[in-house]
MOPAC internal coordinates of N, CA, C and O (Angstrom, degrees):
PM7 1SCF
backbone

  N    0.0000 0     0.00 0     0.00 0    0    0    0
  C    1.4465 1     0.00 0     0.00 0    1    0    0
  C    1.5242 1   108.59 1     0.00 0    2    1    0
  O    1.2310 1   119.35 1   -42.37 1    3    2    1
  N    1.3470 1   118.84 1   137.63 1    3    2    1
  C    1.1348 1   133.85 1  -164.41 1    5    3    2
  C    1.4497 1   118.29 1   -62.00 1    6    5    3
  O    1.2310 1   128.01 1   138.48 1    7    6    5
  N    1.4223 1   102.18 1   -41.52 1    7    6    5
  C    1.7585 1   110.96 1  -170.61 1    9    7    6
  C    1.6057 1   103.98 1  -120.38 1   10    9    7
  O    1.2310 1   119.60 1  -154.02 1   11   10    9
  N    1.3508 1   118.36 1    25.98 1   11   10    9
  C    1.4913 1   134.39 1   153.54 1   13   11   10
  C    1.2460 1   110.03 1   -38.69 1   14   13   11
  O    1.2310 1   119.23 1   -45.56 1   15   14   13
  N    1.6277 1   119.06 1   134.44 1   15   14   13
  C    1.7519 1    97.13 1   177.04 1   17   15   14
  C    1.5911 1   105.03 1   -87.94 1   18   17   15
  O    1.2310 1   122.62 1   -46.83 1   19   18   17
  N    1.2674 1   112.58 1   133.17 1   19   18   17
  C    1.3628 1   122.62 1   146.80 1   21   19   18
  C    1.6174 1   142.42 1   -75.65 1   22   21   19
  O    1.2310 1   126.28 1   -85.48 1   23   22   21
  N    1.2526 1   105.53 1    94.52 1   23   22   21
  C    1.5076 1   111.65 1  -165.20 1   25   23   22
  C    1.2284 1   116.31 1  -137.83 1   26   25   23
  O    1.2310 1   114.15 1   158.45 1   27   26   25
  N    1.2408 1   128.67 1   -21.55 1   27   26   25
  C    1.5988 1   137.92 1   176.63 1   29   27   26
  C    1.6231 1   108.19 1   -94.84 1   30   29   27
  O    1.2310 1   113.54 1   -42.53 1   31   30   29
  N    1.1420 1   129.82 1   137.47 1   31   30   29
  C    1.3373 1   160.47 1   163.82 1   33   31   30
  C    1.7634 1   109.79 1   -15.36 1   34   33   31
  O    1.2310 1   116.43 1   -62.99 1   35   34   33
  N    1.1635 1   124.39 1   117.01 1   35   34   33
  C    1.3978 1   115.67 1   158.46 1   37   35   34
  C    1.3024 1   110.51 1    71.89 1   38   37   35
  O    1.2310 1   118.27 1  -157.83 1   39   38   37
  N    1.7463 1   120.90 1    22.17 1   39   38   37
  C    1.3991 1   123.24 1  -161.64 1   41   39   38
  C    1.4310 1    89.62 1  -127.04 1   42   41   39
  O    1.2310 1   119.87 1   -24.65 1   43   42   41
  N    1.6760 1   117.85 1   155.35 1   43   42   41
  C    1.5450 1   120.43 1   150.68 1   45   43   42
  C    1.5262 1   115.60 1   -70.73 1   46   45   43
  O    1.2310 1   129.37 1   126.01 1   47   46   45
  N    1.0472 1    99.55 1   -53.99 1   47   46   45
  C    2.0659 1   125.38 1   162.96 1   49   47   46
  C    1.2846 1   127.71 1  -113.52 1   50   49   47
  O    1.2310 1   113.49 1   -32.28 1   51   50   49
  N    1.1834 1   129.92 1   147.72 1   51   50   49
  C    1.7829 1   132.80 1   171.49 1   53   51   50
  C    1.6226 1   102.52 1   -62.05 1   54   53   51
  O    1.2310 1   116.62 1   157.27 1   55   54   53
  N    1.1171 1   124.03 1   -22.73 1   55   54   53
  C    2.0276 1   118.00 1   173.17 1   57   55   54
  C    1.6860 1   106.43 1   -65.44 1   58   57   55
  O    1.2310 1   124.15 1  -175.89 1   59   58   57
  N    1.3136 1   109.64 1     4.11 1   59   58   57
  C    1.8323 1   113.07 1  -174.46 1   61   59   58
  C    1.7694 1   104.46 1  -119.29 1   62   61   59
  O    1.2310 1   134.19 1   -47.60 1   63   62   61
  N    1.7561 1    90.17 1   132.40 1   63   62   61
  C    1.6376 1    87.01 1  -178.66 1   65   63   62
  C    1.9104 1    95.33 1  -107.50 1   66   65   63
  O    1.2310 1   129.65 1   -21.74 1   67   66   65
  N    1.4092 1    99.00 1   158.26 1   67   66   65
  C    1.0960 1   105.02 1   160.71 1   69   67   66
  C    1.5025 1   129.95 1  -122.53 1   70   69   67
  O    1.2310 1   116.40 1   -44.00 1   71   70   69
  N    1.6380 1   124.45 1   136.00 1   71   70   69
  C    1.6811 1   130.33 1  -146.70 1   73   71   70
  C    1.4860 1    88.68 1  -126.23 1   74   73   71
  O    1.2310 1   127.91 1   -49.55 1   75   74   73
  N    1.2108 1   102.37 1   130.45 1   75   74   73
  C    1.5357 1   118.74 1   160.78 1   77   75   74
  C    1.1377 1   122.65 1  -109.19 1   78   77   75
  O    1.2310 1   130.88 1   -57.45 1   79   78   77
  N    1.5087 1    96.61 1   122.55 1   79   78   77
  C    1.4179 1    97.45 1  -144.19 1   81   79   78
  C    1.6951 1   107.81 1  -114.66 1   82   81   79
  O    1.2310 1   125.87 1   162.54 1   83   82   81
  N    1.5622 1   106.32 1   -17.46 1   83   82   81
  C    1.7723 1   116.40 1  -178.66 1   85   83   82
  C    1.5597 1    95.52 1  -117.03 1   86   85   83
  O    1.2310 1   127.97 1   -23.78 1   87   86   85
  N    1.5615 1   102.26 1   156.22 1   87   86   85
  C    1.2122 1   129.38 1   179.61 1   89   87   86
  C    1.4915 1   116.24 1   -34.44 1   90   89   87
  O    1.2310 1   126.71 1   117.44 1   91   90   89
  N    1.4706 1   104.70 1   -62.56 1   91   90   89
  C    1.5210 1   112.89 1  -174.68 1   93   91   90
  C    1.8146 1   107.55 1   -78.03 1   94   93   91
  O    1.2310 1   120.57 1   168.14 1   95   94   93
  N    1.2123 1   116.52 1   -11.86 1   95   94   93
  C    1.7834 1   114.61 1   164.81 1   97   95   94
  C    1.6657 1   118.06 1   -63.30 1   98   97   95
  O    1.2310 1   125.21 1   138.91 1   99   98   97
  N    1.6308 1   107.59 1   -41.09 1   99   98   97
  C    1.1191 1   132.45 1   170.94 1  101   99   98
  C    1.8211 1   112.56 1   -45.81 1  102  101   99
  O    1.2310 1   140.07 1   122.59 1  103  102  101
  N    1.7810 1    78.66 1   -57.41 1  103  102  101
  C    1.8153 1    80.43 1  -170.49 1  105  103  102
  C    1.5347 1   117.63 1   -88.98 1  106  105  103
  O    1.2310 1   123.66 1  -179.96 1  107  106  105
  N    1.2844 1   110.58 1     0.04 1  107  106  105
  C    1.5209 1   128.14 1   149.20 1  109  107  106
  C    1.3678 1   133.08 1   -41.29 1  110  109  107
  O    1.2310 1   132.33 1    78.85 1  111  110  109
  N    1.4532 1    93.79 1  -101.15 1  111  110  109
  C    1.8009 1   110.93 1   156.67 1  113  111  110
  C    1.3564 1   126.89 1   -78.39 1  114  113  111
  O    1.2310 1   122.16 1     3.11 1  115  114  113
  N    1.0476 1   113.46 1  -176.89 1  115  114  113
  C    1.4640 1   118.50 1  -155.74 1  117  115  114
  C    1.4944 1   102.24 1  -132.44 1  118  117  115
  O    1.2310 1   129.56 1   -48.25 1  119  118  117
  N    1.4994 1    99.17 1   131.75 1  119  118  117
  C    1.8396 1   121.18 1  -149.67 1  121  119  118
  C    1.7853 1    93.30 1   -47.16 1  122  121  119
  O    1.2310 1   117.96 1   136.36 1  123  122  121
  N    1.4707 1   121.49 1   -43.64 1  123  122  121
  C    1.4103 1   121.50 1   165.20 1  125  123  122
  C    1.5505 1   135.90 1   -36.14 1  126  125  123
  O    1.2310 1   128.52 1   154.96 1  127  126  125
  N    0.9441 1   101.19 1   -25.04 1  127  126  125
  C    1.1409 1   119.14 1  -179.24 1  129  127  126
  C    1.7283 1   120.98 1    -6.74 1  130  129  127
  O    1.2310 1   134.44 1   100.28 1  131  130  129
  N    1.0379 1    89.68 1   -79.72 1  131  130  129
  C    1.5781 1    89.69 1  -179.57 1  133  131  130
  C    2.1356 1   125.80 1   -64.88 1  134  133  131
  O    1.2310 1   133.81 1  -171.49 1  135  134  133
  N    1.2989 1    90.91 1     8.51 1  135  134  133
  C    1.5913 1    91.82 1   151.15 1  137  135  134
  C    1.6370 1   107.41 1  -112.22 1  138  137  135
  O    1.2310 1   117.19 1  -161.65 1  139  138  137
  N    0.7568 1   122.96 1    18.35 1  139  138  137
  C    1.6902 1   131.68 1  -164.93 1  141  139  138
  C    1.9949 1    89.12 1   -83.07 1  142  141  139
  O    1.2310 1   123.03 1   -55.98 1  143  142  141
  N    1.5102 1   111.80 1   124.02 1  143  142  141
  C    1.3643 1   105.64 1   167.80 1  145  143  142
  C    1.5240 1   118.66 1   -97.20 1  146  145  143
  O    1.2310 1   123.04 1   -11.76 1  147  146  145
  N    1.6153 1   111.79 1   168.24 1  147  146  145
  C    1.2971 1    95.79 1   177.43 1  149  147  146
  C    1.6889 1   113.19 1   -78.85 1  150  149  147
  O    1.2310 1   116.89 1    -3.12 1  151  150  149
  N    1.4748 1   123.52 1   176.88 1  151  150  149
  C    1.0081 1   149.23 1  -154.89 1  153  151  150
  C    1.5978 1   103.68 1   -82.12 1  154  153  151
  O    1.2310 1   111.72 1   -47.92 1  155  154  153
  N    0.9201 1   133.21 1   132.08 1  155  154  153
  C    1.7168 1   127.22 1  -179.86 1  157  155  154
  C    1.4629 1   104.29 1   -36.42 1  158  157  155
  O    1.2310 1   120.92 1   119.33 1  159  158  157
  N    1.1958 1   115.85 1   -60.67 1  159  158  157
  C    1.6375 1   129.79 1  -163.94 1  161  159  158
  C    2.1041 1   102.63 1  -100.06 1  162  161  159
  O    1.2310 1   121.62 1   -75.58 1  163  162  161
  N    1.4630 1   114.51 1   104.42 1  163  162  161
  C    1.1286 1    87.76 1  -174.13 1  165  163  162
  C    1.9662 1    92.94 1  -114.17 1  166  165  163
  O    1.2310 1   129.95 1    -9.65 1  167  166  165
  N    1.1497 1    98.43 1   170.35 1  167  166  165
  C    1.8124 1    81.70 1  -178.41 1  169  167  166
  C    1.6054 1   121.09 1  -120.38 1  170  169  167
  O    1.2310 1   114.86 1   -17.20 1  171  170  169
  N    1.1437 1   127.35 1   162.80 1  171  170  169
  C    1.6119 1   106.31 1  -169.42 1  173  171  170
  C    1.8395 1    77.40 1  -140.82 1  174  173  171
  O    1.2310 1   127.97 1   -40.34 1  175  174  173
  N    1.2534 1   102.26 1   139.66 1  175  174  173
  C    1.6611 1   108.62 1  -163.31 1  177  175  174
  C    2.2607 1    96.58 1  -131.26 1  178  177  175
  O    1.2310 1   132.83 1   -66.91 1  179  178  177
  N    1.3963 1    92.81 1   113.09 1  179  178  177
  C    1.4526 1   117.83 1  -174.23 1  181  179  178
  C    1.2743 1   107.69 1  -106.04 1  182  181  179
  O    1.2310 1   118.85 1   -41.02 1  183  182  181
  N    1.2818 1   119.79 1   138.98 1  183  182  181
  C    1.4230 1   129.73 1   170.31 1  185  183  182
  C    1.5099 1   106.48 1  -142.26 1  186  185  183
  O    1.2310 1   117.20 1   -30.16 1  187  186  185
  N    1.4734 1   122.94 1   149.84 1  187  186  185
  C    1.3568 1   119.65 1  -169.91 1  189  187  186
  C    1.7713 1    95.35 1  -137.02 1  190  189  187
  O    1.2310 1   122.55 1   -55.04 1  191  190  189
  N    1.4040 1   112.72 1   124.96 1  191  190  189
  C    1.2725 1   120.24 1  -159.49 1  193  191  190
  C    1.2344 1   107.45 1  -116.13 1  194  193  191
  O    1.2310 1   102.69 1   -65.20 1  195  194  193
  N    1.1734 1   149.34 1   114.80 1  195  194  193
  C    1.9352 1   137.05 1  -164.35 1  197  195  194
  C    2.2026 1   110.86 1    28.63 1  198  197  195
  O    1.2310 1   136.27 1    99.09 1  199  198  197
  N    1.3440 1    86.10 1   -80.91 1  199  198  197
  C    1.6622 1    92.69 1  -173.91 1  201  199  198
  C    2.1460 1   111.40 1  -124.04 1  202  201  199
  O    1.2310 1   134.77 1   176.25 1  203  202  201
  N    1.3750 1    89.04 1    -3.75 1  203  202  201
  C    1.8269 1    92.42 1   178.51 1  205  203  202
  C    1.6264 1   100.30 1  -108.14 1  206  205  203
  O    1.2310 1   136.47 1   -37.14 1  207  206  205
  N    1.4123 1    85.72 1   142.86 1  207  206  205
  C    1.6925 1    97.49 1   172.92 1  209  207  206
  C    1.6861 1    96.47 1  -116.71 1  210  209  207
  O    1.2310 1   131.06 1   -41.25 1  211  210  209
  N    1.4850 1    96.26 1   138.75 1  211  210  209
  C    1.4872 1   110.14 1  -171.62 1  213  211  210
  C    1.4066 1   105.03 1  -116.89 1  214  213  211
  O    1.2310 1   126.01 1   -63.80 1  215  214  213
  N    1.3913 1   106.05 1   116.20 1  215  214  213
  C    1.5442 1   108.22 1   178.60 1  217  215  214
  C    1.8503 1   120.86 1  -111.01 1  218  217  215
  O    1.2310 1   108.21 1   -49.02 1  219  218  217
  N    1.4670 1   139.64 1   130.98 1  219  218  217
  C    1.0215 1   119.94 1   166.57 1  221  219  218
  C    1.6197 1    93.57 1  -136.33 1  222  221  219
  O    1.2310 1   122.68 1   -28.02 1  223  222  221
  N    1.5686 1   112.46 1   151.98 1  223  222  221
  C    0.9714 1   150.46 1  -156.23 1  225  223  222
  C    1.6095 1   147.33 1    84.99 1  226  225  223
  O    1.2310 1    92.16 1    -7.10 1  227  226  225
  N    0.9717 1   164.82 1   172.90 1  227  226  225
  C    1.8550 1   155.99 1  -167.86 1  229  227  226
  C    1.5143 1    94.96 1   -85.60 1  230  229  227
  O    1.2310 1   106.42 1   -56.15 1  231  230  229
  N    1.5490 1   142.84 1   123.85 1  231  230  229
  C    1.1739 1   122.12 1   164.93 1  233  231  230
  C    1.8787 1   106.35 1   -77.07 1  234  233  231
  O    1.2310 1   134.04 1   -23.45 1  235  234  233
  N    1.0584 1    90.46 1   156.55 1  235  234  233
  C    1.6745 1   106.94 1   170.41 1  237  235  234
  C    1.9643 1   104.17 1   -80.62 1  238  237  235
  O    1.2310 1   129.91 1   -27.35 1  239  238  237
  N    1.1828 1    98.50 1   152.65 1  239  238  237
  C    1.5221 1   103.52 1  -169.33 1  241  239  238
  C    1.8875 1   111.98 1   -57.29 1  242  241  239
  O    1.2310 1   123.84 1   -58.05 1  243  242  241
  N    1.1626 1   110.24 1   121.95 1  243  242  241
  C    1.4842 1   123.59 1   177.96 1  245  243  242
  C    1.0917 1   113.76 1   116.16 1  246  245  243
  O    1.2310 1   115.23 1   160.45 1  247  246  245
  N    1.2300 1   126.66 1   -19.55 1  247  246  245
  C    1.5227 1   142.66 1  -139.01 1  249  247  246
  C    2.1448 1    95.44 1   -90.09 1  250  249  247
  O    1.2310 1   126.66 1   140.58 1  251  250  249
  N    1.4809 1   104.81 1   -39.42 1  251  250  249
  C    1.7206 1   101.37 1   178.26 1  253  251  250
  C    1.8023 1    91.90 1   -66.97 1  254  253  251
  O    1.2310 1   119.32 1   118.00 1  255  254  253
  N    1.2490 1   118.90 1   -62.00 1  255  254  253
  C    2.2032 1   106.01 1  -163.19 1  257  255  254
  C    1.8162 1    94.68 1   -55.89 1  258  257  255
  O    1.2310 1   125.59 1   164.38 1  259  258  257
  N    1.2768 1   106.87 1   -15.62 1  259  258  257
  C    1.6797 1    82.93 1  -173.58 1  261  259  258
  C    1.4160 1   111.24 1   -75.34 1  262  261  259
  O    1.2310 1   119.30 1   151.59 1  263  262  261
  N    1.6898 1   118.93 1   -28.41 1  263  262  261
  C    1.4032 1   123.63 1  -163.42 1  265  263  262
  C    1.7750 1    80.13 1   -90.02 1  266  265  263
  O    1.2310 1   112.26 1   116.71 1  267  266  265
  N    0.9259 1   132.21 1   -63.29 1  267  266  265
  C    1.4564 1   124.63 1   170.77 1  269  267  266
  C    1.5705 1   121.99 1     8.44 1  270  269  267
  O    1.2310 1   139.01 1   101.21 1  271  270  269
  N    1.3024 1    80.75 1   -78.79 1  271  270  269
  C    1.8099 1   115.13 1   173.75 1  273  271  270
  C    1.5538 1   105.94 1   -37.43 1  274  273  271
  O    1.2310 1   126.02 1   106.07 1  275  274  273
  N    1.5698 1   106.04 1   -73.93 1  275  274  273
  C    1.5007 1   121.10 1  -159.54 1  277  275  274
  C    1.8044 1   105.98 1   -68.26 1  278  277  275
  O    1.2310 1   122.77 1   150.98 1  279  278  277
  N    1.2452 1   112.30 1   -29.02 1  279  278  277
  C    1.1640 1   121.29 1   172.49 1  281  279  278
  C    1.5766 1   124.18 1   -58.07 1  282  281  279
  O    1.2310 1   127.66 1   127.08 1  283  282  281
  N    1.5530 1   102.86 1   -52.92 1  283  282  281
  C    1.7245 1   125.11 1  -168.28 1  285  283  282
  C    2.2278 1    81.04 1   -81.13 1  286  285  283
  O    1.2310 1   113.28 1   156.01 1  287  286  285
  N    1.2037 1   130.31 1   -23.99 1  287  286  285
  C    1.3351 1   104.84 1  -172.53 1  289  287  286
  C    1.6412 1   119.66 1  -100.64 1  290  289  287
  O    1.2310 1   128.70 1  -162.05 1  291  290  289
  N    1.6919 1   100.85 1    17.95 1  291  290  289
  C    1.4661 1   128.67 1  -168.79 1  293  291  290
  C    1.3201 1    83.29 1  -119.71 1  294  293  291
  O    1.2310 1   100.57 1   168.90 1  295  294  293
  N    1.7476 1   152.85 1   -11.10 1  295  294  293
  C    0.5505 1   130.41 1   145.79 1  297  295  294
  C    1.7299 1   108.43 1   112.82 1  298  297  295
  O    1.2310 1   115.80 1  -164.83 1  299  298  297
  N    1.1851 1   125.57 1    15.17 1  299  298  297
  C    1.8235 1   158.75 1   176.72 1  301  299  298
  C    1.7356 1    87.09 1  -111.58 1  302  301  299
  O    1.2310 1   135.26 1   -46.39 1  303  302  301
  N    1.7549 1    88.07 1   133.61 1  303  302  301
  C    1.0724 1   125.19 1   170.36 1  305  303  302
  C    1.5673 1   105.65 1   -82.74 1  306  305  303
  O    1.2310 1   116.22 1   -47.02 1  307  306  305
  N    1.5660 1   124.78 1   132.98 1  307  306  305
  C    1.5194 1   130.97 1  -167.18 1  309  307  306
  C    1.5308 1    99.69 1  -120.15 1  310  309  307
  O    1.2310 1   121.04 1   -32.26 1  311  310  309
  N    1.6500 1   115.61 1   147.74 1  311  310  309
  C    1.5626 1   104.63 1   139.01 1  313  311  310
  C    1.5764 1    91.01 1  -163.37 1  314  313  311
  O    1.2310 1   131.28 1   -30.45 1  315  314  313
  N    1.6336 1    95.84 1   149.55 1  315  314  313
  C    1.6560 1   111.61 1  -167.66 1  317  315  314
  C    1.6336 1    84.36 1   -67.85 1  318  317  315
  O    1.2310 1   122.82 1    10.48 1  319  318  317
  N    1.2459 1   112.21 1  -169.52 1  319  318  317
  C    1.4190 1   116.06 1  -178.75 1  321  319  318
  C    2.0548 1   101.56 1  -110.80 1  322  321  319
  O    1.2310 1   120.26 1   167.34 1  323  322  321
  N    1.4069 1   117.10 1   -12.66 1  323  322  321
  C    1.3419 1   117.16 1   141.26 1  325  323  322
  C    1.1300 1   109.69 1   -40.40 1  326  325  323
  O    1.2310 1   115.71 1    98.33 1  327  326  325
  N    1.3820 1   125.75 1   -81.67 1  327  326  325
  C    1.4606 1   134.52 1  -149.83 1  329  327  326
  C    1.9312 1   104.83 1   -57.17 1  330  329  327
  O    1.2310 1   132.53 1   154.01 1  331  330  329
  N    1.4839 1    93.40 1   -25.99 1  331  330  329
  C    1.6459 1    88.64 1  -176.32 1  333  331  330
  C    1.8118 1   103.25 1   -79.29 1  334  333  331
  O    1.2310 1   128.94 1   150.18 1  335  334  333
  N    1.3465 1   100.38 1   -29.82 1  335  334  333
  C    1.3280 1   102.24 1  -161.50 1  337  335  334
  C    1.8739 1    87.47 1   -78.94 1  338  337  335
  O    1.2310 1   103.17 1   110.18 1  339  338  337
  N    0.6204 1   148.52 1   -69.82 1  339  338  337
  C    1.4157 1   124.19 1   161.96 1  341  339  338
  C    1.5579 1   132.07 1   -14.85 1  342  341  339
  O    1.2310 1   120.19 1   124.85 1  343  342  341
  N    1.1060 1   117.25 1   -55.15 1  343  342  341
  C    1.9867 1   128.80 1   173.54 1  345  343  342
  C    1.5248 1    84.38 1   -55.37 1  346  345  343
  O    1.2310 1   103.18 1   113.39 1  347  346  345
  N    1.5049 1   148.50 1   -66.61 1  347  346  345
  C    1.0879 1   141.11 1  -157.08 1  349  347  346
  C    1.9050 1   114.23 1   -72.14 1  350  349  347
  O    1.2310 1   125.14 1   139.13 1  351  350  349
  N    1.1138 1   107.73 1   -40.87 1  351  350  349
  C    1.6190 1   109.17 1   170.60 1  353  351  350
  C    1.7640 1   110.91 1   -64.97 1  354  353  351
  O    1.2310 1   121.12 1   147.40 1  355  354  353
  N    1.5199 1   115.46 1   -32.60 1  355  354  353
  C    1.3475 1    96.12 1   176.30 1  357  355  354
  C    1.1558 1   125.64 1   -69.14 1  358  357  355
  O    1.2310 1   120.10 1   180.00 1  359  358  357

């Protein structure tokens, strides 16, 4: 869900749990985990390669209309995958 709050760790939204489930996940994170918040500064890391845009990390809320924005004014056609999933339900 789109306007889910995002505030807990390693989540798209706080309605998502996360299970550790192998040895070395265990000895990773910390059994708390899922009250664990995110970090003041969290980062979402973009790269744009000929015609693919490569994204890794959760963006923080606003952060997809902002690349939106900067994208459609570079002159690339955008759509969230909401917006598609909408064009397809109508």
């Amino acid at each position: 869900m789109a306007d889910a709050e995002q505030t807990l760790t390693l989540r798209g939204s706080d309605n998502q749990r996360v299970f550790l489930l192998s040895d070395l996940a265990r000895r990773r994170y910390p059994e708390d985990l899922d009250r664990h918040r995110w970090p003041s500064q969290r980062k979402l890391d973009v790269m744009l390669d000929e015609n693919t845009l490569w994204m890794a990390g959760i963006p923080a809320p606003g952060d997809m209309e902002r690349l939106k924005v900067s994208l459609q004014s570079l002159g690339y056609s955008c759509s969230t995958s909401a917006e598609i999933e909408g064009r397809i339900r109508a």
